[in-house]
VOPADO-129457 format. One record per residue (C-alpha): residue number from 1; residue in three letters; z, y, x. Coordinates in Angstrom, 2 decimals. Layout:
   num   residuo         z         y         x
   NUM       Ala         Z         Y         X
...
! end
This chain:
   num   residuo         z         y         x
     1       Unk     13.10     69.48    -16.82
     2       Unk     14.53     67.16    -19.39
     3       Unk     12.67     63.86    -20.62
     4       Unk     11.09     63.96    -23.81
     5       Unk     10.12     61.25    -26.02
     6       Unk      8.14     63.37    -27.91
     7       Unk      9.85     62.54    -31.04
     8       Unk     11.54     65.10    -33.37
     9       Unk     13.40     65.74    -36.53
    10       Unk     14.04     68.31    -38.74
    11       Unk     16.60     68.24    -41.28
    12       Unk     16.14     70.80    -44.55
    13       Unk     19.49     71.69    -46.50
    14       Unk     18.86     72.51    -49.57
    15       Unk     20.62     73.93    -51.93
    16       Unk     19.47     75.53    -55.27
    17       Unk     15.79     75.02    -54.31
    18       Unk     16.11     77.39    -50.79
    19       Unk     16.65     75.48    -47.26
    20       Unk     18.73     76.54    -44.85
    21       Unk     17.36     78.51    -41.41
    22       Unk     18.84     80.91    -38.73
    23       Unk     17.44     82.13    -35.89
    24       Unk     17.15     80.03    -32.06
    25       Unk     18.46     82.10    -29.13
    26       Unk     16.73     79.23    -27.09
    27       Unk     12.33     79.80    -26.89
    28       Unk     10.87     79.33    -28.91
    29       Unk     12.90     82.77    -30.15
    30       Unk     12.02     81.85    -34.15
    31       Unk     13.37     81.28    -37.25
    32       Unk     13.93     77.30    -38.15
    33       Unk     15.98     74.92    -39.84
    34       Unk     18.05     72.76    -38.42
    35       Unk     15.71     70.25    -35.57
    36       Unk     16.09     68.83    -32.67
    37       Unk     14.49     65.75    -29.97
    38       Unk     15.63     62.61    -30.58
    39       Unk     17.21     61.04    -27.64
    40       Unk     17.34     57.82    -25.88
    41       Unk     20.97     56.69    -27.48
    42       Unk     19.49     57.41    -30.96
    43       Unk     17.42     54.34    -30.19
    44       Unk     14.08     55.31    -28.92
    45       Unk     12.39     53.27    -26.00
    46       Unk      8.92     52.08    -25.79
    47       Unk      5.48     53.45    -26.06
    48       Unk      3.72     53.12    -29.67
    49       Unk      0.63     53.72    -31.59
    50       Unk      1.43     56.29    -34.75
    51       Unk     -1.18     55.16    -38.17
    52       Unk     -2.94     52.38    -35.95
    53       Unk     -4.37     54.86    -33.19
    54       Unk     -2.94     55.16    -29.90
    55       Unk     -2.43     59.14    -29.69
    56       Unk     -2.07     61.03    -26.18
    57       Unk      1.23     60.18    -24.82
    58       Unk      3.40     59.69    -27.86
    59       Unk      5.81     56.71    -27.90
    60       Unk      7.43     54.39    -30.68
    61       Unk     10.41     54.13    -33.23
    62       Unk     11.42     50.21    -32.02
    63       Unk     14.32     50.81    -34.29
    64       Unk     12.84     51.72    -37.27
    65       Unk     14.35     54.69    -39.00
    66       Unk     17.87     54.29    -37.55
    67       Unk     16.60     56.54    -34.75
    68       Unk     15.77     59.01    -36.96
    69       Unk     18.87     58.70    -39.71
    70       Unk     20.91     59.06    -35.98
    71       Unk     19.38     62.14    -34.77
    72       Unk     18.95     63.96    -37.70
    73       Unk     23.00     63.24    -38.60
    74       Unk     24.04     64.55    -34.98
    75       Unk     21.13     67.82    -34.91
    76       Unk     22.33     68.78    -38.42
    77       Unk     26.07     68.39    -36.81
    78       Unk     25.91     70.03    -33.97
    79       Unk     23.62     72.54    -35.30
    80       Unk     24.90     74.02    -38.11
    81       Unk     27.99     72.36    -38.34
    82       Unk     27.63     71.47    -41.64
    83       Unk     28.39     67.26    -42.04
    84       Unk     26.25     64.58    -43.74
    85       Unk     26.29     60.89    -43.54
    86       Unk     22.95     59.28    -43.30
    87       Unk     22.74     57.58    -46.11
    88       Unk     22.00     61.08    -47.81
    89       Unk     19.42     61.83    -45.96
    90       Unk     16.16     61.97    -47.93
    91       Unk     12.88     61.33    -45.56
    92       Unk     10.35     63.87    -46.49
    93       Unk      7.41     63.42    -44.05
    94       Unk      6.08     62.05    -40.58
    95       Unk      3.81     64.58    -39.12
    96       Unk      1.90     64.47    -35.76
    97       Unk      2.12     67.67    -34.95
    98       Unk     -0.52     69.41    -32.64
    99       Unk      2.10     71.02    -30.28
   100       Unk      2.55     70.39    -26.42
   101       Unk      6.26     69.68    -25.30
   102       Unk      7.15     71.30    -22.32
   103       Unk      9.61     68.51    -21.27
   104       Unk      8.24     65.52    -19.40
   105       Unk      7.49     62.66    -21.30
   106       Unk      9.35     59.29    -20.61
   107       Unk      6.14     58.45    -18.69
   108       Unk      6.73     60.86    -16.53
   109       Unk      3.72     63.47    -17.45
   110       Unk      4.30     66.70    -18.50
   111       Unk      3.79     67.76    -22.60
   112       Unk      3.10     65.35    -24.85
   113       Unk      2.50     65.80    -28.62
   114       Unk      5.37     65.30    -31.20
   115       Unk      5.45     63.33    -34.02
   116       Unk      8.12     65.24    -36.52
   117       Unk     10.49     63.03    -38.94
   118       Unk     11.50     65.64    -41.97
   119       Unk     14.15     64.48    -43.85
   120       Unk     16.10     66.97    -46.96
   121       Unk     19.70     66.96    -47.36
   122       Unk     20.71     68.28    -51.05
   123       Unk     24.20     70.42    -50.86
   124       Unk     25.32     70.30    -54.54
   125       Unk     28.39     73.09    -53.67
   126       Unk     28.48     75.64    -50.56
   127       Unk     31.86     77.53    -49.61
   128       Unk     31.79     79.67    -47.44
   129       Unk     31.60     79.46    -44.28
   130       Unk     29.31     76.34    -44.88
   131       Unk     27.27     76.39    -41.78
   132       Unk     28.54     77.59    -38.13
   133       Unk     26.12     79.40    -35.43
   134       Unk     25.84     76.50    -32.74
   135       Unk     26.77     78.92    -29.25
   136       Unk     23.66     79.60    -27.42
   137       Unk     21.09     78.12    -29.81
   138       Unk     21.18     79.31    -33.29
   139       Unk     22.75     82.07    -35.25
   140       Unk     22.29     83.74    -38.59
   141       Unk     22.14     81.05    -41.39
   142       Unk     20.81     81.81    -44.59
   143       Unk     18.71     80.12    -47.99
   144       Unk     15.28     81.31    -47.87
   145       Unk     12.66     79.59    -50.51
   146       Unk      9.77     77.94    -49.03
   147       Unk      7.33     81.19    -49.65
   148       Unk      9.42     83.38    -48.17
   149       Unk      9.96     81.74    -45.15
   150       Unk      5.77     80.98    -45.33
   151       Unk      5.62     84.71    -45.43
   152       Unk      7.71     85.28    -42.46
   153       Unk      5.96     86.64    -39.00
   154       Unk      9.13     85.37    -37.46
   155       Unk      9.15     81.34    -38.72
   156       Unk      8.36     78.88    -36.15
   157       Unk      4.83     77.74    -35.96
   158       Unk      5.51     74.18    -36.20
   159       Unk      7.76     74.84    -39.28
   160       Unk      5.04     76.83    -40.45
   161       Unk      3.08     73.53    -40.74
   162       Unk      5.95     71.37    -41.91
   163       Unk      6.68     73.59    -44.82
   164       Unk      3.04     73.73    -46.10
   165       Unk      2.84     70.35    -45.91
   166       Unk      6.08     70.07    -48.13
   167       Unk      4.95     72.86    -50.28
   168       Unk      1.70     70.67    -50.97
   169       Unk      3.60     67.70    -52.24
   170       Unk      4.29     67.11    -55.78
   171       Unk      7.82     68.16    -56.67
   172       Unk      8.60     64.63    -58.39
   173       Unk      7.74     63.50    -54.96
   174       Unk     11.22     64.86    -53.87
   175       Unk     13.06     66.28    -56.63
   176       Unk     14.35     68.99    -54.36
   177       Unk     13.25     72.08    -56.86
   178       Unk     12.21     73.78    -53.69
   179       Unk     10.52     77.05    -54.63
! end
């Protein structure tokens, strides 16, 4: 079992208001965007306490959002293929999310809630092919608007939660013209 510091992020690429999804061959066997852990050489290291509270077994950010800009770069990389530099990386939301990880956390438990770092990545052009099935773990990228991924049976729970909690936010908020 792999360690976990129970902290993810999910990066949305948008273009012409509909993010970017495909399908994981990995459990859980959903539909997603691009998301991943972040890992020990993005910069993550000691426990933390998320809005004040200390929160199961959850751990901090000591780097700030570097972590995050890090990850999100390399899981957008090596999971679609597609390339982005961090600087374009728009952060969306933090969400504690009410999930248990089945990797052991890096105090040595098993599960652990995540906390979830969303950030949006606005493609202006696409050719095709834009975005590449990463082997083993997703496959089948395509746009989908925010309600029709909402409305599908096969979306991943947690991205289930994510997007209503982007669809609740003003658009000037973002900018984004998700629909």
């Amino acid at each position: 079992m792999s360690l976990c510091h129970h902290a993810v992020v999910g990066v949305l690429l948008v273009h012409q208001g509909r993010i970017a999804t495909a399908m994981r061959q990995r459990p859980p066997l959903n539909r997603a965007p691009s998301a991943g852990h972040v890992k020990p050489e993005d910069g993550l290291v000691t426990p933390f306490r998320f809005d004040g509270l200390t929160v199961g077994r959850l751990y901090r950010w000591t780097h700030g959002s570097a972590a995050f800009d890090l990850c999100a770069v390399r899981e957008c990389r090596e999971g679609t293929g597609f390339l982005i530099e961090s600087g374009s990386l728009q952060h969306l939301l933090t969400y504690q999310a009410n999930d248990d990880c089945a990797k052991v956390g890096a105090d040595g438990e098993p599960g652990g809630q995540h906390i979830w770092r969303v950030f949006a990545h606005r493609i202006e052009m696409i050719s095709q092919p834009t975005l590449t099935d990463e082997s083993g773990k997703m496959h089948g990228w395509d746009f989908r608007s925010i309600g029709t991924l909402l409305a599908d049976p096969e979306l991943e729970p947690i991205w289930f939660d994510l997007l209503t909690e982007i669809q609740r936010m003003p658009e000037s908020s973002h900018g984004l013209g998700l629909a």
